[in-house]
C-alpha positions in Angstrom: -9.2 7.8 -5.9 -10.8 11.2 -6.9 -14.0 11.2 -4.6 -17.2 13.2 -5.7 -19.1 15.4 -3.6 -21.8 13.9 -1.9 -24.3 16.2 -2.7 -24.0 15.1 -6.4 -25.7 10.9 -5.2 -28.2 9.9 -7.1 -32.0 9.1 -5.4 -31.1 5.2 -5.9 -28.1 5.8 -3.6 -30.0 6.9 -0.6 -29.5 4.1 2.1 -25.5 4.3 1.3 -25.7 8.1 1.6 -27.2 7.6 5.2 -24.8 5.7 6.2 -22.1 8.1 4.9 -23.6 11.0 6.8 -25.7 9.6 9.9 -24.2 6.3 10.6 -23.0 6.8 14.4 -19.0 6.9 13.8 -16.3 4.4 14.3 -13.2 5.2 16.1 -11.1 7.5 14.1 -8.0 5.7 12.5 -5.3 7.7 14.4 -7.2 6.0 18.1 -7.5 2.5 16.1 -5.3 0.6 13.3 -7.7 -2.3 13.3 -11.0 -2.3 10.7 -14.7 -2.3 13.3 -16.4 -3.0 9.7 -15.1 -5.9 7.8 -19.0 -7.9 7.6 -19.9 -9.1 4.2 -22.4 -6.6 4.7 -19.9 -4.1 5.3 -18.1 -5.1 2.1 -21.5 -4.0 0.3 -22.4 -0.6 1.7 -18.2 0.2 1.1 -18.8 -0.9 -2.6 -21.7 1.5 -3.1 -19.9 4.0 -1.5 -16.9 3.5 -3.5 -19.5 3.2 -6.8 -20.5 6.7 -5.7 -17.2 7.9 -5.4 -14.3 6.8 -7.0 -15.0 4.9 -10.6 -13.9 7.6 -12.1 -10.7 7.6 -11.2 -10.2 3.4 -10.4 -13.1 1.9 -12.7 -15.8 0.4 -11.0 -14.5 -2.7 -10.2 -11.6 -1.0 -9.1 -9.1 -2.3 -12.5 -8.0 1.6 -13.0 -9.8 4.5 -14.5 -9.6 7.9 -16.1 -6.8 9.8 -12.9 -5.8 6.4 -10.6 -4.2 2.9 -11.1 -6.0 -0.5 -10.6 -6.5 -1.2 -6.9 -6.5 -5.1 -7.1 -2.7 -5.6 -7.1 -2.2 -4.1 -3.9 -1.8 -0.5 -2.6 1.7 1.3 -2.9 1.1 4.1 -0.8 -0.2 2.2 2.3 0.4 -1.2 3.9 -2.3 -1.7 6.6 -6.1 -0.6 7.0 -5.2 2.6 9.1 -3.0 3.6 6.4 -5.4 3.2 3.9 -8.4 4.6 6.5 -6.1 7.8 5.9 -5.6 8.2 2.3 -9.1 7.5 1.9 -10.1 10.0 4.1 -7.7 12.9 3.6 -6.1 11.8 0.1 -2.5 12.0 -0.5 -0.1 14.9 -1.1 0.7 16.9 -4.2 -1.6 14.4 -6.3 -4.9 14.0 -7.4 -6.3 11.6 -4.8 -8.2 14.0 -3.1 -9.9 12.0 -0.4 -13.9 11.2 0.4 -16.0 14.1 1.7 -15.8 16.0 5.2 -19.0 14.9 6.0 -18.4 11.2 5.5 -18.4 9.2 8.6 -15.6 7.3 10.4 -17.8 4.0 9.7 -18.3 4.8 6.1 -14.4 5.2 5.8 -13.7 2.1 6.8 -16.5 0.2 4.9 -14.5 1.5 2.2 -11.3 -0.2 3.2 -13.3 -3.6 3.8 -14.2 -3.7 0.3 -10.8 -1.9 -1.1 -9.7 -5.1 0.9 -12.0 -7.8 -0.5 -10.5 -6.5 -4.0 -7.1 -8.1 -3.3 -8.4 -10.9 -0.8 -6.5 -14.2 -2.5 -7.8 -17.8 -1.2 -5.9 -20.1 1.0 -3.8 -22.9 -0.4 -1.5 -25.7 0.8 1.9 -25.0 0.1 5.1 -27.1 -0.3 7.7 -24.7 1.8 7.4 -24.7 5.8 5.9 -21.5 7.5 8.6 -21.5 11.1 11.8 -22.3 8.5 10.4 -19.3 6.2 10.3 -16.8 9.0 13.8 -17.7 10.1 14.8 -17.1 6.5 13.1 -14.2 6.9 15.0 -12.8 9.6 18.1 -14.2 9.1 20.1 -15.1 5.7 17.5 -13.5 3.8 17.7 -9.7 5.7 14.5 -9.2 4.5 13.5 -7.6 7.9 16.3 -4.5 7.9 13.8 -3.2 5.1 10.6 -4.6 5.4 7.9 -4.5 8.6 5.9 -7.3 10.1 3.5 -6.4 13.1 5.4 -3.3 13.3 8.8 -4.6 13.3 11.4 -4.3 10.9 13.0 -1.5 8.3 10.6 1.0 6.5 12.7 1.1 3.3 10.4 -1.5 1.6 6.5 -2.4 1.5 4.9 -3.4 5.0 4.1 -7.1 5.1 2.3 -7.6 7.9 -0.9 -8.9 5.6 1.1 -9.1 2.1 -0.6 -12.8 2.4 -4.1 -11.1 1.7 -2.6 -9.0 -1.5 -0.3 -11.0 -3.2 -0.6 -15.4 -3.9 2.5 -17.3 -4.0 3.3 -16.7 -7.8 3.4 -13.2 -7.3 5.1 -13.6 -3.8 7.9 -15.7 -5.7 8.4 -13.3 -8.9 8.6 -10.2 -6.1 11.3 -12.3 -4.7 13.4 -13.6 -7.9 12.7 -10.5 -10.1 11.9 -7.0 -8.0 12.4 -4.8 -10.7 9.6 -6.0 -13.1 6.5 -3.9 -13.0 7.9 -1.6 -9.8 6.1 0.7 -8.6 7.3 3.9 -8.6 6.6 5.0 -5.2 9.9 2.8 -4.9 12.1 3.9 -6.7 15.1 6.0 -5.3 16.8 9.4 -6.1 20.2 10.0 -6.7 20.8 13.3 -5.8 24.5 15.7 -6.4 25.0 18.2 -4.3 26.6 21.8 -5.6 29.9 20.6 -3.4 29.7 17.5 -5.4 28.3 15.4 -2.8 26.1 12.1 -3.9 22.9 11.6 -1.4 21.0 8.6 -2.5 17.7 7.3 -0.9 14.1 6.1 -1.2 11.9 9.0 -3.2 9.6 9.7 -0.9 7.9 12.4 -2.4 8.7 14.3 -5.6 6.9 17.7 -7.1 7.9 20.3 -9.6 10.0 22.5 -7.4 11.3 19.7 -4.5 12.3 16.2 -3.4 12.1 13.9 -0.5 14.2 10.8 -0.2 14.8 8.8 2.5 19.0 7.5 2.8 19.7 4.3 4.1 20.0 5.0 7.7 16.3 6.0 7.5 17.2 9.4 7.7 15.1 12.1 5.7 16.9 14.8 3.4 14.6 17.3 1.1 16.3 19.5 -1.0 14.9 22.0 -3.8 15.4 21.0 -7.3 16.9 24.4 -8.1 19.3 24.3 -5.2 21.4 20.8 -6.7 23.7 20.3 -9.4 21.7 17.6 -10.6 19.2 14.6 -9.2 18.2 11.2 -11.2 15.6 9.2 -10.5 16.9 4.9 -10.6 13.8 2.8 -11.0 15.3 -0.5 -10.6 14.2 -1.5 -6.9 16.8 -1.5 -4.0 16.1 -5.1 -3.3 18.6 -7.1 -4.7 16.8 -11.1 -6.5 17.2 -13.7 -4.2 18.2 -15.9 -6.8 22.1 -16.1 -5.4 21.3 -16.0 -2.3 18.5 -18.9 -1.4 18.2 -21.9 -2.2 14.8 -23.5 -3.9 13.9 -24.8 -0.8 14.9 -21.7 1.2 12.8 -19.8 -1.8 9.4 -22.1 -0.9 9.9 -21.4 2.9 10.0 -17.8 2.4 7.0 -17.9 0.3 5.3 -20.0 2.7 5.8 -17.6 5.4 4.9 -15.0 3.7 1.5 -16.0 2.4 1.1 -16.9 5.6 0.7 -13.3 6.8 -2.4 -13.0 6.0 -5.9 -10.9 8.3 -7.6 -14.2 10.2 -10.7 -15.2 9.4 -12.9 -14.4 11.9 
């Protein structure tokens, strides 16, 4: 999301460029992990903000442009609104998402998130599978909790589900569950790492640039090592999680997606 300086907003976009520079501020993300600005009118000032500054990177409706990726699948590189506050104020690391200006407000941050959120908002439906038999699935035969976090609970070597429900319906839910390597992202793949004593470290890439690595092993522990300083690395982009095809039954499978979609942000 490559943001333009604000200085460059056109005299249509006044009223949204008060907001981004006068508007009193909202909490700042590291003193609050829940959204103050999620109004439908909210939604509105965060889409002209985003219009203003970053269609040139994500399109303006947010399908992918020129530099980023669609942001209506989801978001790989954060999981809940505080994650995302972040990147879209301070960008990421050692890529071109640079973040919104220094002189945007806390409140104009987070109007971006309320619309970056309406973008994968799916509708509510019945399902078949039962939401109580899912979550024991969850946390039982299926594992799925050693790798993946709800409310802050749970393994960090997989996507935080805690509102997966709000970016993903139950088709996608069930193909992420029978086929996890098709369209993977590559913020999970892993790195396979030899060491000059021949030794094989193997872990979650957790961030990658010309000259180093950072993987994360499956203990959770980090290692970093310099590209130059190994006998060789390769990256595997087949995902960690193994299909659930051998492992649940159909019924099992619709519980799991029932609990799942069920993790969604209440209405309010």
């Amino acid at each position: 999301m490559r943001m333009r300086s604000l200085w460059a907003i056109p005299a249509a976009a006044v009223l949204a460029a008060t907001v981004l520079v006068t508007a009193p501020a909202a909490p700042r993300a590291q003193e609050t992990t829940e959204n103050p600005f999620t109004t439908t009118l909210d939604i509105r000032m965060g889409q002209r903000l985003y219009q203003q500054q970053c269609t040139r990177c994500h399109g303006q409706t947010g399908d992918g442009g020129e530099l980023g990726p669609a942001l209506t699948n989801g978001f790989t590189s954060a999981s809940t609104d505080a994650g995302l506050f972040r990147i879209v104020r301070e960008g990421i690391p050692n890529t071109q998402m640079i973040g919104i200006s220094r002189n945007a407000t806390d409140q104009s941050v987070w109007m971006v998130v309320s619309y970056l959120n309406s973008l994968n908002s799916t509708p509510a439906v019945d399902l078949p599978g039962d939401v109580a038999a899912g979550r024991m699935v969850f946390e039982g035969k299926g594992n799925c909790a050693s790798c993946h976090m709800v409310g802050g609970e749970g393994g960090r070597r997989g996507p935080d589900l805690t509102r997966v429900g709000d970016r993903r319906d139950p088709d996608e839910l069930v193909s992420d569950l029978r086929t996890p390597d098709e369209d993977l992202a590559p913020r999970w793949w892993t790195l396979r790492v030899t060491r000059e004593d021949g030794s094989v470290v193997e872990g979650l890439r957790m961030s990658e640039d010309t000259f180093t690595m950072r993987l994360m092993d499956e203990n959770e522990d980090l290692w970093s090592f310099s590209k130059g300083g190994v006998r060789s690395y390769e990256r595997v982009t087949s995902s960690i999680m193994p299909s659930v095809n051998a492992l649940l039954t159909e019924d099992e499978v619709e519980d799991l997606v029932a609990y799942l979609y069920s993790l969604r942000r209440e209405e309010t």
